[in-house]
MDTraj code that builds the backbone (N, CA, C; nanometers):
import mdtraj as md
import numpy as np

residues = "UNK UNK UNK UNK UNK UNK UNK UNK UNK UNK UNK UNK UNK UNK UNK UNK UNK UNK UNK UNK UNK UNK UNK UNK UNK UNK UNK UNK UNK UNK UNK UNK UNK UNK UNK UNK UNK UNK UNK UNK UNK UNK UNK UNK UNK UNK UNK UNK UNK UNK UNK UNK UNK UNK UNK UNK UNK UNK UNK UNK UNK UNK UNK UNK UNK UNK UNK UNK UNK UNK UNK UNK UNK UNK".split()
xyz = np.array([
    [-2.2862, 0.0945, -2.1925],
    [-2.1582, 0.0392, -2.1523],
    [-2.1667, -0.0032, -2.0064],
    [-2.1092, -0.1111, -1.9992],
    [-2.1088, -0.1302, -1.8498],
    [-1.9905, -0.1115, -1.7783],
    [-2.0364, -0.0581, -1.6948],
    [-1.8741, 0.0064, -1.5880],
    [-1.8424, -0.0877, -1.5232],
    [-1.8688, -0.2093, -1.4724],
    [-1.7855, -0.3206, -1.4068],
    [-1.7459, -0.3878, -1.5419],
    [-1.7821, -0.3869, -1.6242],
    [-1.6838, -0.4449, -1.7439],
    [-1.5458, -0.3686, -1.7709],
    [-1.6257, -0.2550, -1.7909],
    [-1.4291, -0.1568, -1.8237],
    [-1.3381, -0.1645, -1.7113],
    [-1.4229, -0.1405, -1.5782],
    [-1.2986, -0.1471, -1.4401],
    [-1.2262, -0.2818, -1.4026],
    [-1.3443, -0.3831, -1.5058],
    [-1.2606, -0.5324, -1.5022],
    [-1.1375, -0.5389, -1.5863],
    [-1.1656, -0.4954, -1.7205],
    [-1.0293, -0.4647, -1.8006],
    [-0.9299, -0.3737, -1.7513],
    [-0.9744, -0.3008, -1.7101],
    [-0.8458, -0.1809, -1.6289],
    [-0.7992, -0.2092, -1.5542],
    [-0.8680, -0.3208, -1.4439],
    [-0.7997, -0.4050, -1.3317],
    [-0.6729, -0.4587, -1.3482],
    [-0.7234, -0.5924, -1.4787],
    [-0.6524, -0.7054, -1.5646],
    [-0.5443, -0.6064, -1.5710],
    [-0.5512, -0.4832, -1.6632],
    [-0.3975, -0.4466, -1.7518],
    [-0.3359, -0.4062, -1.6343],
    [-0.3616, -0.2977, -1.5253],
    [-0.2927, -0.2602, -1.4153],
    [-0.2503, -0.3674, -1.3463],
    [-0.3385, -0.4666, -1.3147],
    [-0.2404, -0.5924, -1.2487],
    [-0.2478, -0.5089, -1.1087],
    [-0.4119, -0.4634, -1.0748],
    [-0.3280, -0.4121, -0.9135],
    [-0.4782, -0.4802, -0.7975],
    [-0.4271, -0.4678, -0.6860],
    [-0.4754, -0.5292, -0.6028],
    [-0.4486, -0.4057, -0.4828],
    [-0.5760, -0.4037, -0.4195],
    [-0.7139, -0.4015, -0.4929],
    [-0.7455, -0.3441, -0.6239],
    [-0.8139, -0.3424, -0.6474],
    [-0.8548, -0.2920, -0.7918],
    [-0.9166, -0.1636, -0.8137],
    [-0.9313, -0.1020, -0.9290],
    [-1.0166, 0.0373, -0.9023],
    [-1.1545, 0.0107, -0.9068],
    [-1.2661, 0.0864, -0.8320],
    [-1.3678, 0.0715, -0.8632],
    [-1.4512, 0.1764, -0.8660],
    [-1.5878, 0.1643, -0.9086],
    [-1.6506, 0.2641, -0.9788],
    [-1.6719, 0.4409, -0.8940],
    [-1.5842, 0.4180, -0.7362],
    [-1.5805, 0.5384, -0.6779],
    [-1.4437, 0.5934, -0.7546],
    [-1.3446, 0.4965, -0.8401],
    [-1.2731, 0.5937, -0.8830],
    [-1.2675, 0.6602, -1.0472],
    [-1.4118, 0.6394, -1.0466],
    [-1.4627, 0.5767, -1.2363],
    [-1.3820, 0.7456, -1.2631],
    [-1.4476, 0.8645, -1.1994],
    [-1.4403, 1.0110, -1.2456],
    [-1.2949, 1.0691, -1.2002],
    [-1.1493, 1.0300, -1.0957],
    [-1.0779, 1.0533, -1.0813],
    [-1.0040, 1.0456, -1.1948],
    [-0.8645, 1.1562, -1.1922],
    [-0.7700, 1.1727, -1.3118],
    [-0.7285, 1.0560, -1.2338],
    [-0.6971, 0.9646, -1.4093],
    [-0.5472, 0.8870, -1.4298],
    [-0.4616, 0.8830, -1.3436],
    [-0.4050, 1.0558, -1.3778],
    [-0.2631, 1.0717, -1.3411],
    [-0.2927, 1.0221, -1.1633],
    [-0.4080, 1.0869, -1.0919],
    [-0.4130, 1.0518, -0.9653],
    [-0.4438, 0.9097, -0.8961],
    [-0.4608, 0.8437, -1.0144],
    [-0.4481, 0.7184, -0.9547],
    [-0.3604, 0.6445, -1.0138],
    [-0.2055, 0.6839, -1.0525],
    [-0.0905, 0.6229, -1.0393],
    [-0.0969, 0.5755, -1.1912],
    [-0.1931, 0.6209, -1.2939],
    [-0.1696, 0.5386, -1.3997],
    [-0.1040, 0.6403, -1.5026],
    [0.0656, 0.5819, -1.5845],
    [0.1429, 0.6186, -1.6361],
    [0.0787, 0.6184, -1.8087],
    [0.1378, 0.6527, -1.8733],
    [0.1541, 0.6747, -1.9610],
    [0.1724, 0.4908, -2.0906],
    [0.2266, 0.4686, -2.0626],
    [0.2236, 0.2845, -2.0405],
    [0.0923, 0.2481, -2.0702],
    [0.0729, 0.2561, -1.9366],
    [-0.0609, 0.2168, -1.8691],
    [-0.1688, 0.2301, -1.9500],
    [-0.1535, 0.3588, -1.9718],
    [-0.2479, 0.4493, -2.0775],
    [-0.2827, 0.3430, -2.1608],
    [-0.1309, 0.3066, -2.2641],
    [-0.0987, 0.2898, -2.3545],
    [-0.1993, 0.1627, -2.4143],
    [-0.1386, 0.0670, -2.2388],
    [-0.2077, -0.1048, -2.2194],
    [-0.3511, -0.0978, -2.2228],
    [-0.4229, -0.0061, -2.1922],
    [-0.5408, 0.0049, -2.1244],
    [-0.6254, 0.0769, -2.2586],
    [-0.5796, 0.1532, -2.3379],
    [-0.6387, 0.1551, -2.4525],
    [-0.6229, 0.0456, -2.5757],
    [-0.5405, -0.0127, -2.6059],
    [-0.5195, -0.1171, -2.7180],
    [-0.6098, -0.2410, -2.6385],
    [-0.6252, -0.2467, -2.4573],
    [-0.7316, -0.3262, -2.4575],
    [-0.9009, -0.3041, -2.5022],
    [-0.8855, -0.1904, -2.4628],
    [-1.0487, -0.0885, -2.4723],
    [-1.0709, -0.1411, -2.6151],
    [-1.0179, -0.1103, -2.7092],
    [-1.0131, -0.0996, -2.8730],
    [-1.0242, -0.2325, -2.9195],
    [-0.9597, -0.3581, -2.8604],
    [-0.9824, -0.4878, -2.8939],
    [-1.1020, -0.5944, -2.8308],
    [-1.1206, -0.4984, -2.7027],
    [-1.2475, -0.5691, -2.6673],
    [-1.3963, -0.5277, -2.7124],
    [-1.3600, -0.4214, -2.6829],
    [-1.4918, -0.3517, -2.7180],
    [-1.5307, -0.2957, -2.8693],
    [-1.4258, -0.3498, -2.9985],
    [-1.4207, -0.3320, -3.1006],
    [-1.4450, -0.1722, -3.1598],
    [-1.3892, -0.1282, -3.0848],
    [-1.3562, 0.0502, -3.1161],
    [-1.2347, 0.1197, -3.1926],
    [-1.2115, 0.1900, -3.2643],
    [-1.0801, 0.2724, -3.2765],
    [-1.0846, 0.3862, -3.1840],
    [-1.0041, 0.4437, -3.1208],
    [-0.9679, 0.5537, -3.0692],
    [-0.8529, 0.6236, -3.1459],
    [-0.8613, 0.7258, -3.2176],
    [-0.7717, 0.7904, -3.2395],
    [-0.6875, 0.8843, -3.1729],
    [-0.5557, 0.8984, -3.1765],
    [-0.4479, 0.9529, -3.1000],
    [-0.4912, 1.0692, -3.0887],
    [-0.5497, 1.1432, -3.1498],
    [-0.6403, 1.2814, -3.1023],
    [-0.7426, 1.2812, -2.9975],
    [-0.8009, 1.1992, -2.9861],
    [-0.8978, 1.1579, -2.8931],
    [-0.8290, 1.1404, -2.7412],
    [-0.7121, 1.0101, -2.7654],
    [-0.6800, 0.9246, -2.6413],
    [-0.6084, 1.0109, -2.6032],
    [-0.5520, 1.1554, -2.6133],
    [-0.4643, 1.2687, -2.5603],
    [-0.5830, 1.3275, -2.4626],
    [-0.7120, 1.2963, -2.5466],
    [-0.8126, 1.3686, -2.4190],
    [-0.8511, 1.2932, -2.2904],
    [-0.8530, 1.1738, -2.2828],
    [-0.8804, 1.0666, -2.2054],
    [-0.8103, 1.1300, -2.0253],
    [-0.8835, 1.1593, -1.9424],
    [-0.8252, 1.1782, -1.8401],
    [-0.8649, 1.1298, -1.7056],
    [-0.9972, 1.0403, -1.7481],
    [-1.0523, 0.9584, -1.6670],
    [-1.1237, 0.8191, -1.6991],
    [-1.1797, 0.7571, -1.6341],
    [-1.2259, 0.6188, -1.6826],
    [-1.3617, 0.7039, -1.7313],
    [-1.4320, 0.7864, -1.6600],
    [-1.5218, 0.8451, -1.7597],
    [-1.5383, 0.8858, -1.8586],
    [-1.4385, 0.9866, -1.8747],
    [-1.3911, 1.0245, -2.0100],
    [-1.3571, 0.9039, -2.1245],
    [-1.2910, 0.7928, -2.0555],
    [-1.2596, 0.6800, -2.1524],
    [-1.4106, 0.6177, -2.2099],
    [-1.4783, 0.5912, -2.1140],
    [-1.6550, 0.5446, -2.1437],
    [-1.7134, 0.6738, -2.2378],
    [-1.7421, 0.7975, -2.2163],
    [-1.7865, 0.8730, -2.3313],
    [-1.7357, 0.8556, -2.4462],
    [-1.6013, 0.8448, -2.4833],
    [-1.5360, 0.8160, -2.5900],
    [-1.5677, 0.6993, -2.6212],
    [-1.5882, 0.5865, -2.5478],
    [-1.6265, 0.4848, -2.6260],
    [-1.8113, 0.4923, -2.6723],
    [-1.8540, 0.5309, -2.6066],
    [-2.0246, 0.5352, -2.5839],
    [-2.0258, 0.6412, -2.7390],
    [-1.9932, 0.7316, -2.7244],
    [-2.0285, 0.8449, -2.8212],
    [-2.0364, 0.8142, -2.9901],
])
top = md.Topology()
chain = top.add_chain()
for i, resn in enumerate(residues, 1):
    res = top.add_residue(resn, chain, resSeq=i)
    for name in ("N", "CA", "C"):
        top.add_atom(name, md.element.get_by_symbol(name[0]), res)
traj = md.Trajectory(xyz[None], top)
């Protein structure tokens, strides 16, 4: 998986400026301002780009962009 690909999609859905980048690949979510929403936007993109399902059991575990990449990688 490539990590400037996912932090490019996570960019896009957050819509933020500057953008996150791969020093914040291992920070919680919650600490970098991303809601629940967010979550929400940022997985239905993960799943359509990268042709994955994540199940709602899974995406409850998701608490970092790392965590989001193992889940997809695994």
């Amino acid at each position: 998986m490539d990590k400037q690909k996912l932090l490019a999609l996570v960019n896009e859905r957050l819509n933020r400026q500057p953008g996150l980048t791969e020093a914040d690949y291992e920070t919680s979510l919650n600490d970098l301002g991303v809601d629940s929403l967010d979550r929400m936007l940022i997985l239905v993109a993960v799943q359509e780009t990268f042709g994955v399902s994540i199940p709602d059991e899974k995406a409850s575990q998701i608490t970092s962009l790392q965590s989001l990449e193992d889940l997809i990688t695994a």
